[in-house]
SERO-4910 file (N, C-alpha, C, O; in steps of 0.05 Angstrom, whole numbers):
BEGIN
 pado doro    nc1    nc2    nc3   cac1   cac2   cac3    cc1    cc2    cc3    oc1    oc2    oc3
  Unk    A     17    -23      0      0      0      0     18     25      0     27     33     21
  Unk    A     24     36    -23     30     62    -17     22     84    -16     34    101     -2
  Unk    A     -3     90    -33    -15    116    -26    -47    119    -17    -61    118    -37
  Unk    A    -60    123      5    -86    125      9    -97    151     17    -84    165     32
  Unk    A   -118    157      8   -140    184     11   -163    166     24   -172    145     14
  Unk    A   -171    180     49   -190    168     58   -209    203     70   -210    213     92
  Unk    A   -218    209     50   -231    232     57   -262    234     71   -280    222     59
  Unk    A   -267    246     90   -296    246    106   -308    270     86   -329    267     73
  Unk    A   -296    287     86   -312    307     63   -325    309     43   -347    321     41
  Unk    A   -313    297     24   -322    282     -8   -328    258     -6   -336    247    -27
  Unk    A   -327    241     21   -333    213     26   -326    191      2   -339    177    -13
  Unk    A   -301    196      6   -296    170    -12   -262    160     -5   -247    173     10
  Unk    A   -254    137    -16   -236    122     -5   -215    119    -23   -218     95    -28
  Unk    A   -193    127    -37   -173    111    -61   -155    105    -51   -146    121    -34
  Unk    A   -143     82    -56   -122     65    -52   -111     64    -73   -122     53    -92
  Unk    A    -84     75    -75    -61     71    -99    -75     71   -126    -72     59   -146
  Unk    A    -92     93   -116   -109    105   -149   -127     93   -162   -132     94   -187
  Unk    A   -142     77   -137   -167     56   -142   -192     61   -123   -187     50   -102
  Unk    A   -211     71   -122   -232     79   -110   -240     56   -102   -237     35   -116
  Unk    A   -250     56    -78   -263     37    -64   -280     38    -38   -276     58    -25
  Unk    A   -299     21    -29   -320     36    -22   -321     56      1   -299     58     13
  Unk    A   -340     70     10   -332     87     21   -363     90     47   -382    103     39
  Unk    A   -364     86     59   -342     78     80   -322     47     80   -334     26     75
  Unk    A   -303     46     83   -288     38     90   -282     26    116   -267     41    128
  Unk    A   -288      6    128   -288    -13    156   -269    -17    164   -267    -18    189
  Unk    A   -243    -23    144   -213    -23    157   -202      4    164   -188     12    182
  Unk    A   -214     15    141   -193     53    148   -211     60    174   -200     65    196
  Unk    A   -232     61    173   -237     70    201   -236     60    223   -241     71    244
  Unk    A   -229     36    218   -222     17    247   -197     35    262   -192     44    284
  Unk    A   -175     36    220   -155     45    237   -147     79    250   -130     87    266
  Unk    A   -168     95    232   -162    117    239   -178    122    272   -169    139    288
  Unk    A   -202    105    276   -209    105    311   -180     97    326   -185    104    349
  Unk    A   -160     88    326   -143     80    339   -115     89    333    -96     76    340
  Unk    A   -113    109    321    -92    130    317    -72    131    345    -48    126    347
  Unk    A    -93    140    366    -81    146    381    -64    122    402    -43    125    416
  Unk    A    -81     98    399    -61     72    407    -45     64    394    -27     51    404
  Unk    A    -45     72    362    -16     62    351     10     76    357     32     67    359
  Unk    A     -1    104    360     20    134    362     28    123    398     53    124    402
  Unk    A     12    113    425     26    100    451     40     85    441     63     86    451
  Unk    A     39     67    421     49     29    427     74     41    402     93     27    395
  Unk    A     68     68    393    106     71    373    121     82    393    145     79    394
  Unk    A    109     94    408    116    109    433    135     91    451    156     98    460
  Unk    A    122     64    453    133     54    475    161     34    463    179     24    476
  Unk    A    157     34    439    183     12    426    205     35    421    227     32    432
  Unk    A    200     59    407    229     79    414    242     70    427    232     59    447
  Unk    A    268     68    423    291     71    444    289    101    459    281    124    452
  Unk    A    300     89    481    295    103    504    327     97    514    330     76    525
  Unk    A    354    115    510    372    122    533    374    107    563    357    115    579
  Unk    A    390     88    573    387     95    590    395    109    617    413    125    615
  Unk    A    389    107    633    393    126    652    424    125    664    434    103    669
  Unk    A    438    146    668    469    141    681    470    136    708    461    152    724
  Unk    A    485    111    715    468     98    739    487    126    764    501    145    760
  Unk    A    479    116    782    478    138    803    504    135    820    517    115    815
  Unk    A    513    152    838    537    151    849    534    121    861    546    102    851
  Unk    A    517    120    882    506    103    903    508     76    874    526     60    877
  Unk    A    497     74    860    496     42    841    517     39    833    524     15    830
  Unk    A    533     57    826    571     49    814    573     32    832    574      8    825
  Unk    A    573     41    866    590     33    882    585      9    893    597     -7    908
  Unk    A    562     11    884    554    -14    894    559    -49    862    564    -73    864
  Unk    A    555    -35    844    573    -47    821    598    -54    831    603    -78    834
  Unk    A    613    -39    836    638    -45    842    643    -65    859    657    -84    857
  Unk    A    620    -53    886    625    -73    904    613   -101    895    618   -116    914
  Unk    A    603   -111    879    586   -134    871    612   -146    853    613   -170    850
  Unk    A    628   -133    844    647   -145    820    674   -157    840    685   -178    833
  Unk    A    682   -142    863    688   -151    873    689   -171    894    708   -180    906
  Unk    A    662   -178    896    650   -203    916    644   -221    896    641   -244    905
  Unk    A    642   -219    868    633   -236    849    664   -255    847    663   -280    850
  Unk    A    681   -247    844    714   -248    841    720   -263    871    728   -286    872
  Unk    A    716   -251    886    721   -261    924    705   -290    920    717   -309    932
  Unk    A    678   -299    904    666   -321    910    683   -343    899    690   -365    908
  Unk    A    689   -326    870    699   -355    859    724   -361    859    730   -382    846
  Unk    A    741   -350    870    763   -354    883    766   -368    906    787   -378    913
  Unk    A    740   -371    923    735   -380    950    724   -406    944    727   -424    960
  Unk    A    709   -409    918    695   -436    909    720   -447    901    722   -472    904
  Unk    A    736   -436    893    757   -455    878    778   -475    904    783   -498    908
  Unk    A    785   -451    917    800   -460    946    785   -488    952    794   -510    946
  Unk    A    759   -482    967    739   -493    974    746   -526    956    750   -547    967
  Unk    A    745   -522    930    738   -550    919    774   -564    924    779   -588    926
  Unk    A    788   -548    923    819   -558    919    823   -567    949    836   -588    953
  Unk    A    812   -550    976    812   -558   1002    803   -594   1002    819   -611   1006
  Unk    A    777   -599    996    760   -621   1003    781   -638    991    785   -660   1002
  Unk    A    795   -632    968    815   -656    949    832   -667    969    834   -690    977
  Unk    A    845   -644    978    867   -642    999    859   -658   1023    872   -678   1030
  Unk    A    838   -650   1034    826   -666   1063    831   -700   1061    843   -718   1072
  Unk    A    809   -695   1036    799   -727   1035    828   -755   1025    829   -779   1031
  Unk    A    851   -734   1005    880   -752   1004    898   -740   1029    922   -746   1031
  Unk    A    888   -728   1044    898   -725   1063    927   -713   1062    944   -717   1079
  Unk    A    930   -698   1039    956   -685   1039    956   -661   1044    950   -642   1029
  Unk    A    967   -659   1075    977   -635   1099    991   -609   1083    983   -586   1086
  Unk    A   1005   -615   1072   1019   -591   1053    994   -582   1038    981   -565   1049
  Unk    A    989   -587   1021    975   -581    997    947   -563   1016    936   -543   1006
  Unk    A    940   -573   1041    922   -556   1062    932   -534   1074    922   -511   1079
  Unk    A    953   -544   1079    962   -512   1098    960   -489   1076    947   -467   1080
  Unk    A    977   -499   1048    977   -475   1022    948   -455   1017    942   -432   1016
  Unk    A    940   -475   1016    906   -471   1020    898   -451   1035    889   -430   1026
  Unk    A    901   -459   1063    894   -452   1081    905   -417   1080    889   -400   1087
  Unk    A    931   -410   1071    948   -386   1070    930   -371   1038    917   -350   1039
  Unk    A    934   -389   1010    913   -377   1007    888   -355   1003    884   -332    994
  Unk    A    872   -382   1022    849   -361   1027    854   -345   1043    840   -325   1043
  Unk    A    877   -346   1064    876   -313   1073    884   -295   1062    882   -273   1072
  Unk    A    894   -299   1041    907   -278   1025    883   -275   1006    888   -254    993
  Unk    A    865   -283   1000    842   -277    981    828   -259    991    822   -237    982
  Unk    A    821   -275   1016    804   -254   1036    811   -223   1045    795   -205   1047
  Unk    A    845   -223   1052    855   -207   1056    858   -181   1036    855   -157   1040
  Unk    A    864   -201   1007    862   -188    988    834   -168    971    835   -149    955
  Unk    A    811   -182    983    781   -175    975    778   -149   1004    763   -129   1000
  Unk    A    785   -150   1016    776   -125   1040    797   -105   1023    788    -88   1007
  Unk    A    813   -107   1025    833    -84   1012    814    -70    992    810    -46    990
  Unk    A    805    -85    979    792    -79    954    768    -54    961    766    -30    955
  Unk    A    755    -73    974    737    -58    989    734    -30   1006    718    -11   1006
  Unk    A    757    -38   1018    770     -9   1029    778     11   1012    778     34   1020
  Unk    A    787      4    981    802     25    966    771     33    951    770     57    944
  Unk    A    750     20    947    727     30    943    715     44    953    701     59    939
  Unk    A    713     44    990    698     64   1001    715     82   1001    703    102    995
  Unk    A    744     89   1005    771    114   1005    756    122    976    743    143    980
  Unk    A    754    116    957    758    134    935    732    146    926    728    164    910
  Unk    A    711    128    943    679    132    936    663    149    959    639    153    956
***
């Protein structure tokens, strides 16, 4: 469909230079609902979004860094139980030093996030 005249004045209808009846049941279906098609183009636009806020960075931040702290702690975690169950003392203590250094390492983190935030 590229060109339509749907005139109330002269009451009549052409479609791509073909008259047809007039009234018309589809065109006026769609010209009653103008205004729901013009909401529902409304609502598919892209829409920007918003620049998140001081308060949500920091809290991003803080989530990336506990995201990082987990699976470093899952990993320990699975390499510990190896260690337990063959019962090799070395390979536990390592472990054991480790996760303090993960842990140790994840507060730092933390700390340099609230200092700078």
């Amino acid at each position: 469909m590229n060109e339509v005249i749907y005139d109330n004045y002269q009451e009549c209808c052409v479609i791509n230079k073909e008259f047809k009846e007039y009234p018309n049941a589809n065109f006026d279906n769609y010209i009653d609902n103008v205004d729901t098609y013009i909401k529902a183009k409304e609502k598919r636009e892209y829409v920007p979004p918003e620049e998140p806020t001081e308060e949500e960075k920091l809290l991003n931040k803080i989530n990336e860094i506990m995201v990082a702290n987990d699976e470093q702690i899952a990993d320990i975690k699975d390499a510990m139980l190896v260690a337990v169950l063959t019962d090799d003392t070395e390979l536990q203590a390592e472990l054991k030093q480790e996760y303090a250094s993960v842990i140790e390492n994840t507060n730092n983190k933390l700390q340099e996030v609230k200092i700078n935030d």
